[in-house]
C-alpha positions as CSV (number, residue, x, y, z in Angstrom):
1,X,88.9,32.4,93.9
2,X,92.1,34.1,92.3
3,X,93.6,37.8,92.1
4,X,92.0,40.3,90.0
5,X,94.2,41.0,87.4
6,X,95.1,45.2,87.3
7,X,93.9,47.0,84.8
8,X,96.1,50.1,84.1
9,X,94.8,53.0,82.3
10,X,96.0,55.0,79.1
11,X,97.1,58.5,79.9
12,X,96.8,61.6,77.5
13,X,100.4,62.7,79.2
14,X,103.3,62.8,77.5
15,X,107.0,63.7,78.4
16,X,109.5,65.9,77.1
17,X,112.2,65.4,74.3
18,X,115.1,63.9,76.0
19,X,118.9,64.8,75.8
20,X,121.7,63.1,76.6
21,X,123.6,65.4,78.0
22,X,127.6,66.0,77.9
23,X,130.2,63.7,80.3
24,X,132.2,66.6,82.5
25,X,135.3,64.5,80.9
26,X,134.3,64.9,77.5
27,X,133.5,69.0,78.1
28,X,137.2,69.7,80.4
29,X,138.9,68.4,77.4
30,X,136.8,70.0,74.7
31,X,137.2,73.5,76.9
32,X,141.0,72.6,77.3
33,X,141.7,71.8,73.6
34,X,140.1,74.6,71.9
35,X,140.4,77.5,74.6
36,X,136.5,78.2,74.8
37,X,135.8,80.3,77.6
38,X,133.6,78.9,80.0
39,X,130.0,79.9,79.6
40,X,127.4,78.3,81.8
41,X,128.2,78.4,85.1
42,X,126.4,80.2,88.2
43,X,126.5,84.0,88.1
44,X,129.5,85.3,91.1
45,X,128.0,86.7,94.0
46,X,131.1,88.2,95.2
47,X,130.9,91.5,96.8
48,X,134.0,93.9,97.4
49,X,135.1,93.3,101.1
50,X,134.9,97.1,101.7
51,X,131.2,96.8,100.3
52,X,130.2,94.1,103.2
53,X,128.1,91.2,102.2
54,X,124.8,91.9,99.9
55,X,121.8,91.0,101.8
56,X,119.9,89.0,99.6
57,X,123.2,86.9,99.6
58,X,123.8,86.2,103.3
59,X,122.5,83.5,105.3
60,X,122.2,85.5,108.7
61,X,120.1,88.2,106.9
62,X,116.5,88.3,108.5
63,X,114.1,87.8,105.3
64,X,110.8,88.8,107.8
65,X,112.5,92.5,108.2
66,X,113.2,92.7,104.7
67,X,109.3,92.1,103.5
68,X,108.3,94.1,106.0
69,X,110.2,97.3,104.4
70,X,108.9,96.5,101.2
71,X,105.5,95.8,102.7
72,X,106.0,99.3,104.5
73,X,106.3,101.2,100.7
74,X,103.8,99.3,99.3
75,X,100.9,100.5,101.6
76,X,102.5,104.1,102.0
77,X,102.4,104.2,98.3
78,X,98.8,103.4,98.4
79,X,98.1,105.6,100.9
80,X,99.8,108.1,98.9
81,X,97.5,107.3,96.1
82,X,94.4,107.6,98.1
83,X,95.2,110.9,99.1
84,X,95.9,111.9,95.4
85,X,91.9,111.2,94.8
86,X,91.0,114.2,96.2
87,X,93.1,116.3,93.2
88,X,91.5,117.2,89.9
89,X,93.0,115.9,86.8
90,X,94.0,120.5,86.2
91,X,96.0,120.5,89.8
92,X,93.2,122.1,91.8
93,X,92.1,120.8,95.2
94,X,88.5,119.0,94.5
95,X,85.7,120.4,96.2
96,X,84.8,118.7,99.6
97,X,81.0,118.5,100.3
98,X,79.9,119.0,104.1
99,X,76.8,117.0,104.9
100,X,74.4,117.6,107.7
101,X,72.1,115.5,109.4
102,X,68.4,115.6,108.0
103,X,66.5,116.2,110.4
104,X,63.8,113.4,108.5
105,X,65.7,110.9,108.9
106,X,66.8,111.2,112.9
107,X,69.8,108.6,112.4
108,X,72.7,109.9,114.6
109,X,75.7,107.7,115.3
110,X,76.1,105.4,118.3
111,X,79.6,104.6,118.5
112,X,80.9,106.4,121.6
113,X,78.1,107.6,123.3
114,X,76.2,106.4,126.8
115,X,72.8,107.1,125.5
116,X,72.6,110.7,126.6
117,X,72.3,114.0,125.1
């Protein structure tokens, strides 16, 4: 009785071109040498002291409040376009329909009431 002997499966996954990439020695002197500006690099998040610090920038900022406000525009814009349904496409208030209880059909709404009339 031995070990079974693993069988490892092919795989239809294949990786990415590879690049060796630039030594930080190699690009200081090159920079150096020839002047080149520096062009990748992190954008600055500096903010003018008199400006404060941006909140999307600062640790302490409370990211909860921050959805909330946007959460808060979100749903008054949709209640904004809810109430815009009731407008025809010419500017004119649409025309609101008042409906009264068949008296067929005897359905009357429970919510609320004790059972009394």
């Amino acid at each position: 009785m031995g070990y079974k002997t693993p069988y490892y499966g092919s795989t239809q996954i294949t990786s990415s071109i590879k690049v060796e990439g630039e030594p930080i020695e190699h690009k200081i002197e090159r920079v150096v040498k020839n002047g080149e500006p520096i062009k990748d690099g992190a954008p600055l998040v500096y903010t003018e002291r008199k400006d404060g610090v941006n909140a999307a920038y600062n640790i302490r900022t409370d990211r909860w409040e921050i959805a909330a406000d946007a959460m808060d525009a979100v749903h008054k814009a949709m209640i904004a376009k809810r109430d815009h349904k009731g407008v025809s496409p010419d500017g004119k208030e649409a025309k609101i329909v008042k409906l009264k209880k068949d008296k067929d059909s005897g359905a009357e709404s429970t919510n609320g009431t004790t059972g009394t009339k």
